[in-house]
N, CA, C and O atoms as a Tripos MOL2 file, in Angstrom:
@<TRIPOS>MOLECULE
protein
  304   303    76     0     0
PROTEIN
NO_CHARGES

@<TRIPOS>ATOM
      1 N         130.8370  144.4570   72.8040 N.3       1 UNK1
      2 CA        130.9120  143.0320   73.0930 C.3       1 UNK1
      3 C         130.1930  142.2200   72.0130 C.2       1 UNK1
      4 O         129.2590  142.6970   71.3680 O.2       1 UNK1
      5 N         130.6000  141.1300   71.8580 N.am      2 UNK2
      6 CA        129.8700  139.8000   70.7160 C.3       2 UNK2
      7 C         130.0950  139.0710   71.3900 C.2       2 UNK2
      8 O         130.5660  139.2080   72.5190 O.2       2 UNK2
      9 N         129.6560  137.6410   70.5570 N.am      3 UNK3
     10 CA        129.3870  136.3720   70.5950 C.3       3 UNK3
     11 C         129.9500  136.0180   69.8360 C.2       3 UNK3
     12 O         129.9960  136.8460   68.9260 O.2       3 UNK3
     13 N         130.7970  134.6470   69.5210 N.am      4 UNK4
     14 CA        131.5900  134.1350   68.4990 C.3       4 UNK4
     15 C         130.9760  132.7800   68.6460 C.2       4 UNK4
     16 O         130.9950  132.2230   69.7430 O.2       4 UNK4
     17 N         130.2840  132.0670   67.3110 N.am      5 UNK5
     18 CA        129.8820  130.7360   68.2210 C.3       5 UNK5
     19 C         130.2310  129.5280   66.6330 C.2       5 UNK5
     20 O         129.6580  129.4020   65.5510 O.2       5 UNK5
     21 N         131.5180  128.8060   67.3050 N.am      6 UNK6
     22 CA        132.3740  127.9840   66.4460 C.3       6 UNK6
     23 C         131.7130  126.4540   67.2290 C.2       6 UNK6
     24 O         131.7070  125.8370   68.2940 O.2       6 UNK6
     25 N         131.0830  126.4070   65.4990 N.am      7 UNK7
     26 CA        131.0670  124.8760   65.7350 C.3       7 UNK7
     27 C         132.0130  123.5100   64.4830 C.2       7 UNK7
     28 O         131.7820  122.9860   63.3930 O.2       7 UNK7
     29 N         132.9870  123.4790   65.4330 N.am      8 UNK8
     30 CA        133.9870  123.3720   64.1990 C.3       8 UNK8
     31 C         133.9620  121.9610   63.7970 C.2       8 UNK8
     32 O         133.6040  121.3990   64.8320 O.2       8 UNK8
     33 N         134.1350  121.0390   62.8810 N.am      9 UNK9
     34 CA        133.5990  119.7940   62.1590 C.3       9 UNK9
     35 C         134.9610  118.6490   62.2720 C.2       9 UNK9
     36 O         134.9550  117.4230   62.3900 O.2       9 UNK9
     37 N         136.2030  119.7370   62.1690 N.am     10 UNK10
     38 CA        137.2860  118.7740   61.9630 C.3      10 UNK10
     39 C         138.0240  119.3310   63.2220 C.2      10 UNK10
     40 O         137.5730  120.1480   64.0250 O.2      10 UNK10
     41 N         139.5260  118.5910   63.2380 N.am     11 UNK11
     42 CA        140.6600  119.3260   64.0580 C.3      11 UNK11
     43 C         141.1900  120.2890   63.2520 C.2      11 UNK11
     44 O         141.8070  121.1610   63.8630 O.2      11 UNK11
     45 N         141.1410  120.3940   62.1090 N.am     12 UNK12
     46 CA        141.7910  121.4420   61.6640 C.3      12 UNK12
     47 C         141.2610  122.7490   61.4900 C.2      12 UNK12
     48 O         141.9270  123.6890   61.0570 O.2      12 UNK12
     49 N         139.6300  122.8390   61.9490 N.am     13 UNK13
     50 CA        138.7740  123.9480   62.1100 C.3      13 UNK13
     51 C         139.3960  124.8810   63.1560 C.2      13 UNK13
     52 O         139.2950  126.1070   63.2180 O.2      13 UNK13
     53 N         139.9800  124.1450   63.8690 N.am     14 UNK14
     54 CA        140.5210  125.0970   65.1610 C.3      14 UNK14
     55 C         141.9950  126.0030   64.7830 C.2      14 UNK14
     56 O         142.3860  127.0000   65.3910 O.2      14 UNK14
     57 N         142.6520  125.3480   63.6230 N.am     15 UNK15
     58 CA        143.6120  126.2360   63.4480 C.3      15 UNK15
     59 C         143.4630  127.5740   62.8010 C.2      15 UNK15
     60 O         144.3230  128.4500   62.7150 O.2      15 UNK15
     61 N         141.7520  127.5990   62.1870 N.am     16 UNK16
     62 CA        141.3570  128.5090   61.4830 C.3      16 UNK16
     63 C         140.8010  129.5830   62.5390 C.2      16 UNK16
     64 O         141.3060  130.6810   62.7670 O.2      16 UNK16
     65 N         139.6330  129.0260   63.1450 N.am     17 UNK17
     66 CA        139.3310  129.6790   64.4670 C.3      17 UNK17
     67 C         140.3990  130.7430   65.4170 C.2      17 UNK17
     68 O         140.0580  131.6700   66.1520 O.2      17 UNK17
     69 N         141.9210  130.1920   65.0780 N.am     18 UNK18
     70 CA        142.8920  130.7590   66.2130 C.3      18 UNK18
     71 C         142.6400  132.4460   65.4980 C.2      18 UNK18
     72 O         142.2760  133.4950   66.0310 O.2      18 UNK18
     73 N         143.0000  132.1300   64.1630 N.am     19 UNK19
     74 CA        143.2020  133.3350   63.8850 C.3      19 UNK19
     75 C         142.3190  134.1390   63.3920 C.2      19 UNK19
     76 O         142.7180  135.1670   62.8470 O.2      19 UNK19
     77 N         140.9070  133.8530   63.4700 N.am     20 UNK20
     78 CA        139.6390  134.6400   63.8290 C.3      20 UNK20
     79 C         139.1280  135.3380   64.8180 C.2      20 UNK20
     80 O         138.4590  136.3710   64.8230 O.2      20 UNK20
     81 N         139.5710  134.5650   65.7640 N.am     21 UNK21
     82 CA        138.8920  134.9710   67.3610 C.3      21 UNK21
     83 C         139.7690  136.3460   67.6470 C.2      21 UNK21
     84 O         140.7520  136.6120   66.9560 O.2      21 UNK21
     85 N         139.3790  137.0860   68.5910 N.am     22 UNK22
     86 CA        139.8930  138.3580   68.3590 C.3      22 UNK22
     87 C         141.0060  138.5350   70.3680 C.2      22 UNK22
     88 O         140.8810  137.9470   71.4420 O.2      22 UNK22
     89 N         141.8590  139.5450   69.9060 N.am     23 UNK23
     90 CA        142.2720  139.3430   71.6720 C.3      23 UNK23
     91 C         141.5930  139.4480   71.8650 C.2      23 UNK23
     92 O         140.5230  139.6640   71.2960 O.2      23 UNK23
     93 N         142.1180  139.2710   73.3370 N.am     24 UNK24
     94 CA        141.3930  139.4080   75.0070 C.3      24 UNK24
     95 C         140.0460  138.6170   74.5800 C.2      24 UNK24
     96 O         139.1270  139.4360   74.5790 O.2      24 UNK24
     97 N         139.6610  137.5360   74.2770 N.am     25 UNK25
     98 CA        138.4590  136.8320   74.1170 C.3      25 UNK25
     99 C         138.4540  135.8380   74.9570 C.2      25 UNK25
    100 O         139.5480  135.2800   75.0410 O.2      25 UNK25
    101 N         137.5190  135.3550   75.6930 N.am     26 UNK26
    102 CA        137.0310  134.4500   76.4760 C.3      26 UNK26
    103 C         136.3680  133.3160   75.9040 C.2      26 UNK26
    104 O         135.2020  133.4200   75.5200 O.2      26 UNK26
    105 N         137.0560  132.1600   75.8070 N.am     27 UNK27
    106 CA        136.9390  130.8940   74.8940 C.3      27 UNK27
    107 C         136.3470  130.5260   76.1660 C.2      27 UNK27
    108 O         136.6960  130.8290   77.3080 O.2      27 UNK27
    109 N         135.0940  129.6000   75.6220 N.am     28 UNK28
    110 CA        134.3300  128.8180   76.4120 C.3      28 UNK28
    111 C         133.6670  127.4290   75.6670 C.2      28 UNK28
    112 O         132.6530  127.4810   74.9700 O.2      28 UNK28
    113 N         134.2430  126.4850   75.8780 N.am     29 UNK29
    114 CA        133.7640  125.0530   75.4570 C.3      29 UNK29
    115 C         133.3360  124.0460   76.3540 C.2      29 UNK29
    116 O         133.5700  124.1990   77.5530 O.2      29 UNK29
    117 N         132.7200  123.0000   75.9330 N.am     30 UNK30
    118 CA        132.1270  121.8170   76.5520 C.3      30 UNK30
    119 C         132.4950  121.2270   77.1060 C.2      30 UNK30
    120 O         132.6860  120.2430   76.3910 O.2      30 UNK30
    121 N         132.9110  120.9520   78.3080 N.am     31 UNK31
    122 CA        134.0510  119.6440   79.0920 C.3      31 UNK31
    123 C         134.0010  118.8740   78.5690 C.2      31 UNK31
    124 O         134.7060  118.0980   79.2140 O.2      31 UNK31
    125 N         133.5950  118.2580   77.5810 N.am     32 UNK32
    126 CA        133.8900  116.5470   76.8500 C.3      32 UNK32
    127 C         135.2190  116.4690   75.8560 C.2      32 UNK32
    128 O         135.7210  115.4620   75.3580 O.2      32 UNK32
    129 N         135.6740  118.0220   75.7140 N.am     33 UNK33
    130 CA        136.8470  118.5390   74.7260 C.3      33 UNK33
    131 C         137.8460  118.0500   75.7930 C.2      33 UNK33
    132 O         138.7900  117.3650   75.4000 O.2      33 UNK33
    133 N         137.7190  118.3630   77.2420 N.am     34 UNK34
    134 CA        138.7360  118.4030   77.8060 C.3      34 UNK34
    135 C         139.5420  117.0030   78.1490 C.2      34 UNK34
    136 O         140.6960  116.8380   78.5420 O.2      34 UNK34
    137 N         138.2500  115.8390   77.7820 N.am     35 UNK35
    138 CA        138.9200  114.4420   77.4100 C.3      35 UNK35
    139 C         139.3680  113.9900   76.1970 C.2      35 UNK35
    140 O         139.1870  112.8550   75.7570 O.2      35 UNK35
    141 N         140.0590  115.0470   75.5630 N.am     36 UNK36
    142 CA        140.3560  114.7130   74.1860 C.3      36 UNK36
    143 C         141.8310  114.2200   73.2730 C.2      36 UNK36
    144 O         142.1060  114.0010   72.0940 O.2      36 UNK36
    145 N         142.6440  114.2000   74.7740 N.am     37 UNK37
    146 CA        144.4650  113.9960   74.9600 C.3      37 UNK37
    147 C         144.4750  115.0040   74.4710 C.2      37 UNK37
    148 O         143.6400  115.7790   74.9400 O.2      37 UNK37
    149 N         145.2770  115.5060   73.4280 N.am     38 UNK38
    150 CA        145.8700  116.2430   73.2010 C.3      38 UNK38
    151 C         145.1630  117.5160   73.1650 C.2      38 UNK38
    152 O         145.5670  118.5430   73.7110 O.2      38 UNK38
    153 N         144.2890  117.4200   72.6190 N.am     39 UNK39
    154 CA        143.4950  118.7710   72.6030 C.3      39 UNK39
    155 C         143.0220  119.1090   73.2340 C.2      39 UNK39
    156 O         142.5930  120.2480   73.0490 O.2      39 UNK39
    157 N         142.6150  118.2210   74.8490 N.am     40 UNK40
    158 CA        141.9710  118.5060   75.9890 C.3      40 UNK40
    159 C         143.4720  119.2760   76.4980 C.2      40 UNK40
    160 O         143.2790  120.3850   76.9950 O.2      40 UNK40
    161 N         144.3600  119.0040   76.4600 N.am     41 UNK41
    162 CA        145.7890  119.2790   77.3450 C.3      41 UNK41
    163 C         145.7690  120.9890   76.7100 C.2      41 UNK41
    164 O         145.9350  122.0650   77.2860 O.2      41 UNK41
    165 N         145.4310  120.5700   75.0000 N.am     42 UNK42
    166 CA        146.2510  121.9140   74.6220 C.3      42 UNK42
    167 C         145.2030  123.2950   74.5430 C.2      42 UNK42
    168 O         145.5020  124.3300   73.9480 O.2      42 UNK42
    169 N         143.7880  123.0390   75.3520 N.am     43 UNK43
    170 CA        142.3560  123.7250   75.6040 C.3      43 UNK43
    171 C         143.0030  123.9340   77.1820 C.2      43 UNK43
    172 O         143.5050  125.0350   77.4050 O.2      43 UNK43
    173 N         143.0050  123.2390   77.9330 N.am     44 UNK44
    174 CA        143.2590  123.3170   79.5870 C.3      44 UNK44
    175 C         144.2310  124.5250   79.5640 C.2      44 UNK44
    176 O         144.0420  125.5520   80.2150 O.2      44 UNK44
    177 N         145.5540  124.2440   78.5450 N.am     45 UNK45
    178 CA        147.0320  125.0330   78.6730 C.3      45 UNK45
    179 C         146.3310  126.7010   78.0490 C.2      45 UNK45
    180 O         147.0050  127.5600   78.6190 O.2      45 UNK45
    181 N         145.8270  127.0290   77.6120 N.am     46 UNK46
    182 CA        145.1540  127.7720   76.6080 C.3      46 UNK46
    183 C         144.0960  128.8600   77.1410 C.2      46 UNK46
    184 O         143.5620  129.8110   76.5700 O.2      46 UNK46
    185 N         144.0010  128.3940   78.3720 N.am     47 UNK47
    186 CA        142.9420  128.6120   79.5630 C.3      47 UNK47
    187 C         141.1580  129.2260   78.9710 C.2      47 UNK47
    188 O         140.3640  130.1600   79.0860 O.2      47 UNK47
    189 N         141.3750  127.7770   78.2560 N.am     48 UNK48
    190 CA        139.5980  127.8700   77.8180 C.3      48 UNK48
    191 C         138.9400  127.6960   79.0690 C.2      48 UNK48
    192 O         139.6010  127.4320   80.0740 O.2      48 UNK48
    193 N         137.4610  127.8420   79.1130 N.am     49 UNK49
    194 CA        136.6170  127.6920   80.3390 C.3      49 UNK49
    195 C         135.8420  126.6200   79.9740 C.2      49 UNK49
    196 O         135.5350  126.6200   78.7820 O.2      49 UNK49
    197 N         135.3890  125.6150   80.6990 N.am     50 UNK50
    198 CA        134.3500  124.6400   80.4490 C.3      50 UNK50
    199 C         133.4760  124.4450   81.0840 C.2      50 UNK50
    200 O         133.2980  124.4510   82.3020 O.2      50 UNK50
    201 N         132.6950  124.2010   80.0080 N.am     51 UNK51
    202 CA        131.2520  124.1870   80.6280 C.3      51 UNK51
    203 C         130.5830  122.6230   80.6570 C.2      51 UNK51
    204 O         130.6830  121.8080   79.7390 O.2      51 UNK51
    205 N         129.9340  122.4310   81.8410 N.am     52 UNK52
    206 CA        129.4950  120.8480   81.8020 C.3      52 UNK52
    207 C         128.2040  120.7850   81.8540 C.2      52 UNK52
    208 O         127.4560  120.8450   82.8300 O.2      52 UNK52
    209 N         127.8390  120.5780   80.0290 N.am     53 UNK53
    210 CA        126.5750  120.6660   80.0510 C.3      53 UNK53
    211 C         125.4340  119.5320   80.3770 C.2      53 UNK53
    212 O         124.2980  119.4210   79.9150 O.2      53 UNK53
    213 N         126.0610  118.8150   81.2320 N.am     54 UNK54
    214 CA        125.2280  117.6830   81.7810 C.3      54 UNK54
    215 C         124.8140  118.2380   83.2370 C.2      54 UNK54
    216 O         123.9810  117.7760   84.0170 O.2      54 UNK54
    217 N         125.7230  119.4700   83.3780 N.am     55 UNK55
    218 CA        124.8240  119.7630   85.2920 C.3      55 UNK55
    219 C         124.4020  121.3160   84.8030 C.2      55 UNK55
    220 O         125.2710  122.1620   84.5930 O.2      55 UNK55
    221 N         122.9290  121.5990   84.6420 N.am     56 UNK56
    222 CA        123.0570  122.7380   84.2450 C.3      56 UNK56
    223 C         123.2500  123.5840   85.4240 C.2      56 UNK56
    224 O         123.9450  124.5240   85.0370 O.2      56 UNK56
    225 N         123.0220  123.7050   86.4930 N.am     57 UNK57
    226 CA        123.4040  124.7470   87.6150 C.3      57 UNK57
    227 C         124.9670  125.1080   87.9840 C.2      57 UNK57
    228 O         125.6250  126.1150   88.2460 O.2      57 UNK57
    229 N         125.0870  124.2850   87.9080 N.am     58 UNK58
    230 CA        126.9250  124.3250   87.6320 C.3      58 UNK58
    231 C         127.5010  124.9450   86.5060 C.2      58 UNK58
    232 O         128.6340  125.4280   86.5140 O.2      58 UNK58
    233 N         126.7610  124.9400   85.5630 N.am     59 UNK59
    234 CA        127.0830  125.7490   83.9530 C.3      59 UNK59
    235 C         126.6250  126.8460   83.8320 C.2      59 UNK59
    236 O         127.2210  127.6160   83.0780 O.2      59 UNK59
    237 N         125.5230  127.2650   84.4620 N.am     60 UNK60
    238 CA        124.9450  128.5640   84.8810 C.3      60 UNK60
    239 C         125.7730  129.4510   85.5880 C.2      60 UNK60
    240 O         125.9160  130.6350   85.2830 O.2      60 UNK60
    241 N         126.3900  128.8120   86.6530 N.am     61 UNK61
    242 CA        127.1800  129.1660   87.6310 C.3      61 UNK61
    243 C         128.6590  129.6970   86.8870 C.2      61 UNK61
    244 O         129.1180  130.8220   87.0790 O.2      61 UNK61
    245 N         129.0710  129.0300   86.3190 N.am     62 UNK62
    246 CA        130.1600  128.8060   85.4980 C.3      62 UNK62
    247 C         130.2000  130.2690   84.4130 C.2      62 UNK62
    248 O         131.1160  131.0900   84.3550 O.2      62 UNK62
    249 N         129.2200  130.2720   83.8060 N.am     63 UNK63
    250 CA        128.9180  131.0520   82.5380 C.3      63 UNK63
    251 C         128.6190  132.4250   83.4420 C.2      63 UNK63
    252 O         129.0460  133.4570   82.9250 O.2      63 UNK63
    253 N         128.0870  132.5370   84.4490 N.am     64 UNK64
    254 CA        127.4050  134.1600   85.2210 C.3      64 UNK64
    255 C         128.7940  134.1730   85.6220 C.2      64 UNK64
    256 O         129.1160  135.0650   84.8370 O.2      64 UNK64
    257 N         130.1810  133.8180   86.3870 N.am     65 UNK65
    258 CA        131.2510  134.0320   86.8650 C.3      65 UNK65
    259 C         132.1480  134.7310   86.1300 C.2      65 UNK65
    260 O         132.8870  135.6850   86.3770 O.2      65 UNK65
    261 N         131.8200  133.7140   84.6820 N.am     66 UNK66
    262 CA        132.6230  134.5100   83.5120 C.3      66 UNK66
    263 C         131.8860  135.9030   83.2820 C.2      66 UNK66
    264 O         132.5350  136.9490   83.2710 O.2      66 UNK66
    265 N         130.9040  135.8870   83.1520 N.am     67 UNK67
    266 CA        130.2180  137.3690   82.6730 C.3      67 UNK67
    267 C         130.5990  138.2660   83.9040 C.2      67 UNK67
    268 O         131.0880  139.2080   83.2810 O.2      67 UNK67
    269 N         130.6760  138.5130   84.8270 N.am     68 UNK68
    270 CA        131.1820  139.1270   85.7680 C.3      68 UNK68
    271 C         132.2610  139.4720   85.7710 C.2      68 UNK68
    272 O         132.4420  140.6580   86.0440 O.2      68 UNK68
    273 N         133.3870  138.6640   85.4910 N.am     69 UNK69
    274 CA        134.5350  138.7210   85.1520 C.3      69 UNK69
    275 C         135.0570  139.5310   84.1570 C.2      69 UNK69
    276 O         136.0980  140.1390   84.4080 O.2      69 UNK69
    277 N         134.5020  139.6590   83.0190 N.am     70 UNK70
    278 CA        134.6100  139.8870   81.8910 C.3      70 UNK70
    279 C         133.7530  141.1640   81.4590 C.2      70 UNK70
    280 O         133.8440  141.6620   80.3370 O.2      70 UNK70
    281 N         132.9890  141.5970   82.3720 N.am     71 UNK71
    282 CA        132.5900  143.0580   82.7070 C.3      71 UNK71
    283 C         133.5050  143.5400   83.5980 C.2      71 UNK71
    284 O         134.0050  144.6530   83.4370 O.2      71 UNK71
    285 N         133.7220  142.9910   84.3120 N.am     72 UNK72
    286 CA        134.9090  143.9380   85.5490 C.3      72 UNK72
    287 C         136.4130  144.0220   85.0090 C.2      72 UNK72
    288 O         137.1020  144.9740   85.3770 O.2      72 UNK72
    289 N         136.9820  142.9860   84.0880 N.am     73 UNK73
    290 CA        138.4030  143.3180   83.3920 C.3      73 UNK73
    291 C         138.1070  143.8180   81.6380 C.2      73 UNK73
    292 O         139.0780  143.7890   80.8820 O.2      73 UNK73
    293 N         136.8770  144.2130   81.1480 N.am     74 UNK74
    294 CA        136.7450  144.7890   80.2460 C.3      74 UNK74
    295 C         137.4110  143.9340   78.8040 C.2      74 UNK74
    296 O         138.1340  144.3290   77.8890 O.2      74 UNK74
    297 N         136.8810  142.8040   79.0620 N.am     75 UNK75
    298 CA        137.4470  142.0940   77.8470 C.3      75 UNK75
    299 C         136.4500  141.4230   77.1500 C.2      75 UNK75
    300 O         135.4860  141.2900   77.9050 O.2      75 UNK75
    301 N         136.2330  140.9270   76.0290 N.am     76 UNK76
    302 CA        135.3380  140.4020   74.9780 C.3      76 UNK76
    303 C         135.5030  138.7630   75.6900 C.2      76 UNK76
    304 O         134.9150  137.8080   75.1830 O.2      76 UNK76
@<TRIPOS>BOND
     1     1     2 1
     2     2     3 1
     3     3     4 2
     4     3     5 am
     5     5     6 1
     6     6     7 1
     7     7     8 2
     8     7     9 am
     9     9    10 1
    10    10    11 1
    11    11    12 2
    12    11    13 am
    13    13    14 1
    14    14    15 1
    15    15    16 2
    16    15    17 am
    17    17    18 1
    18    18    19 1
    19    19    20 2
    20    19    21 am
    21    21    22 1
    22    22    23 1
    23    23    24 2
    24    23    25 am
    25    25    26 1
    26    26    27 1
    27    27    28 2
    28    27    29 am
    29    29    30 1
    30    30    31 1
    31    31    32 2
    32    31    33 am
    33    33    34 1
    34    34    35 1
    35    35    36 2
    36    35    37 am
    37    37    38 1
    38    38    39 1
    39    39    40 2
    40    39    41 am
    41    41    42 1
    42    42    43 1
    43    43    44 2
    44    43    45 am
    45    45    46 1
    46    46    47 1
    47    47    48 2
    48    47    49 am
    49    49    50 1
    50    50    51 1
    51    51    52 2
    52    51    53 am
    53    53    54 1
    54    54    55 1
    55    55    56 2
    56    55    57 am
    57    57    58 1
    58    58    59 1
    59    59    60 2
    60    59    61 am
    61    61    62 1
    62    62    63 1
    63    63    64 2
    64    63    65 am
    65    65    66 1
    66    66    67 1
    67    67    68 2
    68    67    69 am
    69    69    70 1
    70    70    71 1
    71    71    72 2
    72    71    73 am
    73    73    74 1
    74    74    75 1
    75    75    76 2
    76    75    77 am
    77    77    78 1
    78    78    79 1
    79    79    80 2
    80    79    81 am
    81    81    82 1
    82    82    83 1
    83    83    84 2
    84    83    85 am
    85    85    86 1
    86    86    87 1
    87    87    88 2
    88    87    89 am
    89    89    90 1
    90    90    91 1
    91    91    92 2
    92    91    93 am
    93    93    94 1
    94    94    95 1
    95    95    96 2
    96    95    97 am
    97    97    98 1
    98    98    99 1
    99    99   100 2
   100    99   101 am
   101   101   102 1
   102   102   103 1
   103   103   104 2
   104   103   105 am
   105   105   106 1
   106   106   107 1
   107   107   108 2
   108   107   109 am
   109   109   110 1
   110   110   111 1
   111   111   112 2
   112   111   113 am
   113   113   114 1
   114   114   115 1
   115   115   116 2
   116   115   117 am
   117   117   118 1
   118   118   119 1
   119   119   120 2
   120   119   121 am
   121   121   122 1
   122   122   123 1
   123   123   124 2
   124   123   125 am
   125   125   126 1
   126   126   127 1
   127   127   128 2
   128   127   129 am
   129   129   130 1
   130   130   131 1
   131   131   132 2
   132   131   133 am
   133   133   134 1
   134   134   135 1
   135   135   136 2
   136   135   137 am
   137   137   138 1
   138   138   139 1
   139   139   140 2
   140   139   141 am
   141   141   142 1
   142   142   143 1
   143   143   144 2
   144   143   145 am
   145   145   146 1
   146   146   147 1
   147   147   148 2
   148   147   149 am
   149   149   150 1
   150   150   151 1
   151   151   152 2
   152   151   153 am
   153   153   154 1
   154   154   155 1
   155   155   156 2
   156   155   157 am
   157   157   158 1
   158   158   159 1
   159   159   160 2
   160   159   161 am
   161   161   162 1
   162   162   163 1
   163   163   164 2
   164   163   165 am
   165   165   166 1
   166   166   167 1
   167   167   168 2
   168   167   169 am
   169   169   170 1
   170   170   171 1
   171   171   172 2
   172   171   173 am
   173   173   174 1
   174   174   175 1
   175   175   176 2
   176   175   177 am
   177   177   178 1
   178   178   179 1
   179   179   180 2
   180   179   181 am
   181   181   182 1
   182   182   183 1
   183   183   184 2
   184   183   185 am
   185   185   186 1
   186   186   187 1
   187   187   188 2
   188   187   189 am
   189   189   190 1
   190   190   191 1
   191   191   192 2
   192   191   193 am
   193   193   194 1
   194   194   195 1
   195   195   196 2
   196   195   197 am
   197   197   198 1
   198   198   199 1
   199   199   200 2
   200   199   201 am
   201   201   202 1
   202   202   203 1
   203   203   204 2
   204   203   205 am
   205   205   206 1
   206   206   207 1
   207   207   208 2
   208   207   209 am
   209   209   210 1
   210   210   211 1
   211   211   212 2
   212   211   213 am
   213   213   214 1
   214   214   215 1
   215   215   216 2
   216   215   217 am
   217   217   218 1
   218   218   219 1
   219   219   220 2
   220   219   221 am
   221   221   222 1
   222   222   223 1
   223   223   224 2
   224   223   225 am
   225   225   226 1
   226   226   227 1
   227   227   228 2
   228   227   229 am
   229   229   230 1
   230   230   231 1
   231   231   232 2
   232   231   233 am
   233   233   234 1
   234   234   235 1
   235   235   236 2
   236   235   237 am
   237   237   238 1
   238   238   239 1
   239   239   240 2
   240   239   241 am
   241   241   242 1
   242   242   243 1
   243   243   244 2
   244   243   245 am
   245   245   246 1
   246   246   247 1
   247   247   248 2
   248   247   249 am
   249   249   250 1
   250   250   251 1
   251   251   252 2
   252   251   253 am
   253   253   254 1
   254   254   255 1
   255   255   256 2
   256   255   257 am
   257   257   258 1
   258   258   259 1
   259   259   260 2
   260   259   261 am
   261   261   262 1
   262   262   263 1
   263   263   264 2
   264   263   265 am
   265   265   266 1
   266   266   267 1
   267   267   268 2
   268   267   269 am
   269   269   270 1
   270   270   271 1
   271   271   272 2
   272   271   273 am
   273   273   274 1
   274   274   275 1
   275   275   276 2
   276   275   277 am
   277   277   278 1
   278   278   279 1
   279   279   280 2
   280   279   281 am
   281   281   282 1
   282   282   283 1
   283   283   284 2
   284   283   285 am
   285   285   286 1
   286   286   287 1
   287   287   288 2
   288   287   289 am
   289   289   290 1
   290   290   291 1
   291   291   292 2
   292   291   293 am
   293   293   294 1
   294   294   295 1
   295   295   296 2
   296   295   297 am
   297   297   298 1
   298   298   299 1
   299   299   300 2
   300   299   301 am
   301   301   302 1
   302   302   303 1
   303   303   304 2
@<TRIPOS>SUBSTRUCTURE
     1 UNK1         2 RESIDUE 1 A UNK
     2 UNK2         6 RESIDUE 1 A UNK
     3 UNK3        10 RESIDUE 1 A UNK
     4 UNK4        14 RESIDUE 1 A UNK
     5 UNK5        18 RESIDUE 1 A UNK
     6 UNK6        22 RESIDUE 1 A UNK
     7 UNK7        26 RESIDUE 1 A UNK
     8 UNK8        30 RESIDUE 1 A UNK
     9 UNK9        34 RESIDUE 1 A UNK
    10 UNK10       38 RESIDUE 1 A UNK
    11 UNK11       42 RESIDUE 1 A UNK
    12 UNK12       46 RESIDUE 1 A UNK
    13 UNK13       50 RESIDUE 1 A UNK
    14 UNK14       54 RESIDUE 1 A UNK
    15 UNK15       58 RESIDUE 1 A UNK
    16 UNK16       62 RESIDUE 1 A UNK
    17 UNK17       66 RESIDUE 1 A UNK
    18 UNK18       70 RESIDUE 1 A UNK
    19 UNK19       74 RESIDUE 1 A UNK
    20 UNK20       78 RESIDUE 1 A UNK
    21 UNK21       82 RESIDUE 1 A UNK
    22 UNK22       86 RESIDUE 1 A UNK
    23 UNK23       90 RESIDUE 1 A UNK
    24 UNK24       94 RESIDUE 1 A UNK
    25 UNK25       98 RESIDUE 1 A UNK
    26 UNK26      102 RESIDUE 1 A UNK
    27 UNK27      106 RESIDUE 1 A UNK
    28 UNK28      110 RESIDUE 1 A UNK
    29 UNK29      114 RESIDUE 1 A UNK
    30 UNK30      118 RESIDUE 1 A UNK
    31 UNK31      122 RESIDUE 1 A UNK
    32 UNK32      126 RESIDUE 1 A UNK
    33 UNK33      130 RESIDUE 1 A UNK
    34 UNK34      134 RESIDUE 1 A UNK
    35 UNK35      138 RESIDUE 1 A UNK
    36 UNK36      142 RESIDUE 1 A UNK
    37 UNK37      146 RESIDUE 1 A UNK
    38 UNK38      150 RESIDUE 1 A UNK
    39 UNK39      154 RESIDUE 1 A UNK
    40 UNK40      158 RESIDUE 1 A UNK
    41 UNK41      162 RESIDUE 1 A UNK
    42 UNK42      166 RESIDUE 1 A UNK
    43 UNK43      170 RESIDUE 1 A UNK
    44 UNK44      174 RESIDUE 1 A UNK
    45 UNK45      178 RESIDUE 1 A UNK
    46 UNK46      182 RESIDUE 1 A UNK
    47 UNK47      186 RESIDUE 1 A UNK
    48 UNK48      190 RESIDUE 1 A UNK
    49 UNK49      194 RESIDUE 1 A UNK
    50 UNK50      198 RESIDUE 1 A UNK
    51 UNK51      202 RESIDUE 1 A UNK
    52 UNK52      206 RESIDUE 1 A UNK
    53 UNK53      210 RESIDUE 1 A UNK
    54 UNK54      214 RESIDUE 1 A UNK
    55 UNK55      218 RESIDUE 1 A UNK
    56 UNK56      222 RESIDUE 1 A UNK
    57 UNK57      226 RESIDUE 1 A UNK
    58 UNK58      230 RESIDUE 1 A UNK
    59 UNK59      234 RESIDUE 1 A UNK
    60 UNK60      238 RESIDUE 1 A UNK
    61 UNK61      242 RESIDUE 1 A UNK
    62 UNK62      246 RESIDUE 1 A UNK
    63 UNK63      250 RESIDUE 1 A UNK
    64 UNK64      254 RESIDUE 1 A UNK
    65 UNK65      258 RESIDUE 1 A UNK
    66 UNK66      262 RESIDUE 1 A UNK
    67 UNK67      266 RESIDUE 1 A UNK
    68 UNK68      270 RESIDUE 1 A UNK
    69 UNK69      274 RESIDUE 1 A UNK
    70 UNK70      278 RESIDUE 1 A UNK
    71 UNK71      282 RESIDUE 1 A UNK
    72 UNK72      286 RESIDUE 1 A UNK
    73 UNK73      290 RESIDUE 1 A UNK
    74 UNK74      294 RESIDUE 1 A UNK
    75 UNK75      298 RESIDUE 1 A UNK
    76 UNK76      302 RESIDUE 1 A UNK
């Protein structure tokens, strides 16, 4: 298992990112992406996970669900 941690500057960082990230990876970003029109639509469709880092118990919650998850279906 790793950590991949993209902090990307432009929109076009993400087209680079696609083809870095490796299968079966579990994309996890900031809910403020997900108000972004198009890129919030095309993150939602994409089935990124978000995290809302303004409630941290809820993001805690959020982030331990995925790790559970992601030990029990054996994916990065």
């Amino acid at each position: 298992p790793f950590v991949i941690v993209c902090n990307h500057q432009a929109s076009l960082d993400l087209m680079a990112m696609v083809e870095v990230i490796p299968e079966r990876c579990v994309p996890i970003a900031k809910r403020e992406l997900l108000y972004l029109g198009t890129v919030g639509w095309a993150c939602w469709l994409s089935g990124i996970i978000f995290i809302d880092r303004h409630r941290r118990d809820a993001a805690i919650e959020v982030i331990s669900h995925t790790a559970s998850t992601v030990r029990r279906e054996n994916v990065r």
